[in-house]
Phi, psi and omega in degrees: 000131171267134188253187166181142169230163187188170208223160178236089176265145181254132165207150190006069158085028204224130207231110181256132176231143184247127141287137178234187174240107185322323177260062093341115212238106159284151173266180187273000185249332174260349156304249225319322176261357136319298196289328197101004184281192179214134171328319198301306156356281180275009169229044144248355155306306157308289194344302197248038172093330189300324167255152173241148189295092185252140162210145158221124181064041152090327163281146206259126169221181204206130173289172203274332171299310191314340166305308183293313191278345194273353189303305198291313160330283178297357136292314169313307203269326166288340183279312198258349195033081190243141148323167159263007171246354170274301195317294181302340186282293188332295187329296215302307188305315175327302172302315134002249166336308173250016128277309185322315157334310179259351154317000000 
């Protein structure tokens, strides 16, 4: 069985889907505008965990899941006006939550 995966953003009302390549590796400047972010963003994401501090050869890159997880930050935090230390408690019980699930 073949998976593909691909990921969706939405910005101002306007709805895009890509097939991506799971190891597909982004820098922080074409991350961050995957996500709809500003660089600051996302590496106030790294700061508190939320992303994880991938360097390879002294440069930061960031993977395709990180998309789907910095998406979900930035839903949280704007629907909740959450912190970046709430944003982060929440994920992780999410992630939680849905391994109990698939259990």
């Amino acid at each position: 069985m073949t998976t593909v995966k691909y990921y969706e953003v939405v910005l101002e009302d306007i709805q895009q889907a890509e097939v991506v390549d799971e190891q597909q590796r982004y820098d922080l400047n074409s991350f961050a505008q995957v996500c709809g972010q500003s660089p600051e963003w996302i590496l106030q994401l790294i700061e508190y965990d939320i992303l994880p501090n991938r360097v390879n050869a002294s440069d930061l890159y960031f993977l395709v899941d990180d998309v789907a997880r910095a998406q979900k930050a930035y839903r949280l935090q704007r629907d909740f006006d959450a912190s970046f230390t709430a944003v982060a408690m929440m994920l992780d019980l999410i992630e939680e939550l849905e391994k109990l699930r698939r259990l």
